[in-house]
N, C-alpha and C positions, 0 to 999 in steps of 0.2 A: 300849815303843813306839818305832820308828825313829824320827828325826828327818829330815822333807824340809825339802830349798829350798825354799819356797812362794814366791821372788820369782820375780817374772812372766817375766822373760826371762834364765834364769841365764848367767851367763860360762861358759865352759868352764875352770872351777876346777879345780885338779893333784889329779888322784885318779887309780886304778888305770883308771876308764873312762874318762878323757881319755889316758892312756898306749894306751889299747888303740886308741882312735879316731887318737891320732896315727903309730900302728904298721902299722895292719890299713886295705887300703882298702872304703870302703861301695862293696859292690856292685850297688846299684840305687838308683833315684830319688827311688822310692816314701817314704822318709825320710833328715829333714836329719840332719846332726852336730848341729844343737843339741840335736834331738828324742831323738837316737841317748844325748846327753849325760844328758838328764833320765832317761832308761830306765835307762841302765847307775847311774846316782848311785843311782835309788830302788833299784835292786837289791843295792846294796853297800851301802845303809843296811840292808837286811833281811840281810844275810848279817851285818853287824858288829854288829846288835841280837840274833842267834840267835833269829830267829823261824823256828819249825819247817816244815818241807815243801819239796814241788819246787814248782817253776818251769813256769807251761805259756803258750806262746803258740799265740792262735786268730787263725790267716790269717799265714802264713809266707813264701809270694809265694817266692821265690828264696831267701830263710836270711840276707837280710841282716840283721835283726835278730837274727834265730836264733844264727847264728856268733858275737855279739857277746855273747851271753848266756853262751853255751855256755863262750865264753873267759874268763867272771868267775866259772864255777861248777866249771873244771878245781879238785880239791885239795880240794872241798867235798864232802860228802854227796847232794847235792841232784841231781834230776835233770829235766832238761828235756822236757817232752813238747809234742808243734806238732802243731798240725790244720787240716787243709786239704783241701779237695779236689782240688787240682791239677787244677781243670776249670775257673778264672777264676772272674768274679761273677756270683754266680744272679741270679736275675728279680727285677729289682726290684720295689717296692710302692709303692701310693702316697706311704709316708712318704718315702720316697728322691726323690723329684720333686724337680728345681731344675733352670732355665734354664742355669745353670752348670756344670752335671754331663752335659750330653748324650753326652761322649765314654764314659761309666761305663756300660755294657751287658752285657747279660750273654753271660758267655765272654770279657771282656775281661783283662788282667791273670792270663792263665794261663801258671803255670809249670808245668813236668812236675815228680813225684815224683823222677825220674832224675836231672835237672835241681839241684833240693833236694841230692839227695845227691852226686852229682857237686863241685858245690859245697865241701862238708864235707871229702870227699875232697882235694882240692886247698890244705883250708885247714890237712889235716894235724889235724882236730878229732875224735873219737868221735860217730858219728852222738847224735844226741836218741832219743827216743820219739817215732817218726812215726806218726802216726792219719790215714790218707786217707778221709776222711768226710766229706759235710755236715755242719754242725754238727746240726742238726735231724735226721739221723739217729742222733747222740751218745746210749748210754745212759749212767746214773749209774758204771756200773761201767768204761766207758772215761777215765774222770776219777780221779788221784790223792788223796787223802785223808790228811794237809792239804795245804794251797796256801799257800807262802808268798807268790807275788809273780805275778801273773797279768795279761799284756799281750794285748788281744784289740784286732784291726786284722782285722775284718769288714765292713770298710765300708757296709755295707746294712743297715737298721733290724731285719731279722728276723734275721739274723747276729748281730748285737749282742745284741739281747734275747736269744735261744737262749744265747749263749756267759757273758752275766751270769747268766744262771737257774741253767746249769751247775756254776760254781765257784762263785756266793757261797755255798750251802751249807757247802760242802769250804774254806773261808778259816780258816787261822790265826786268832790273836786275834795284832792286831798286823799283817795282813798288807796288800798295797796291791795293786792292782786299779788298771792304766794301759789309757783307751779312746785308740783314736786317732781322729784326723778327728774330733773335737769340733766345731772350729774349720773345721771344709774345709765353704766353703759349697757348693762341687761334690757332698757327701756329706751334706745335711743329715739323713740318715737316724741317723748316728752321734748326733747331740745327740739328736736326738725323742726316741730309744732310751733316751739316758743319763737325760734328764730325767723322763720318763716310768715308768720304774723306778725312780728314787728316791724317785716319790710315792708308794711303797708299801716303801720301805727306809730305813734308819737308816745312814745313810753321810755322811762330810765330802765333800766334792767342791769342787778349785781345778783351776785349769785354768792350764796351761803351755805356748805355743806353741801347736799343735792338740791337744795331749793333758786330756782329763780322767784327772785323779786322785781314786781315791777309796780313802777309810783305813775302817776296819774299828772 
């Protein structure tokens, strides 16, 4: 079983993901260095624990996370797979309602595919496994088997729920599972999601900045 930080607002501690964070610049807004810190740390504890499987991030936005992943997993077995639609944010639902979030529309926050790789290209990295899909149109056989470490940044309630139904089957024993926007009261879709699915799952869940973590 990895060991995480679980204190609430970590420092950016001397590990190969602060080397990479103070090397490489984050290329979009949409997440901080501290967030960027907590992501890359739980993923070097799953690489230095040898919990088996790839890596898959759900909602990619531009590859800023992507890139950062992709450059902890160079020299590893493991291989990254991102899905996205590169069509921005579908239709909201009611869960996503909040006076704070008016700017979150759907079509909002679209990057192109081209876009995505282009990116990669520039960073000098091996493209990922790109899957241009709604999640909701995701079958079981477009999803890796096991999962070691699975970031999902779908900002919208039915996003999230599709993307956790997905992988928890496919999860290592040992493996972690990062939501983001827990915490973003503009996205309260992300917590309904996360909370709401746990009343029917056996998972730990701490929360770091805006991110829920949950352990396996």
């Amino acid at each position: 079983m990895p060991h995480w930080p679980w204190h609430n607002d970590p420092p950016l501690c001397q590990n190969k993901g602060v080397d990479l964070l103070n090397k490489y610049p984050i290329i979009s807004d949409q997440v901080s260095k501290a967030e960027l810190n907590i992501i890359l740390s739980g993923l070097i504890n799953i690489l230095k624990a040898g919990i088996p499987g790839d890596v898959v991030e759900f909602g990619c936005y531009t590859g800023t996370t992507s890139l950062f992943l992709q450059r902890l997993l160079l020299g590893s077995n493991k291989k990254l797979h991102v899905y996205d639609s590169f069509a921005g944010l579908p239709v909201k639902t009611n869960e996503d309602s909040s006076p704070l979030g008016e700017q979150y529309k759907e079509g909002e926050l679209l990057a192109t595919k081209s876009e995505f790789i282009k990116n990669f290209k520039q960073a000098g990295l091996p493209l990922p496994v790109i899957h241009k899909t709604w999640f909701k149109d995701l079958q079981p056989r477009d999803i890796p088997t096991p999962i070691s470490f699975a970031y999902l940044d779908g900002d919208f309630y039915d996003s999230i729920i599709a993307s956790l139904n997905l992988v928890w089957p496919r999860l290592a024993k040992g493996a972690v599972v990062v939501v983001d926007d827990y915490s973003h009261q503009g996205l309260p879709g992300a917590k309904r999601a996360v909370d709401n699915w746990l009343k029917g799952h056996a998972a730990r869940l701490r929360v770091q900045q805006s991110l829920a973590i949950l352990i396996t």
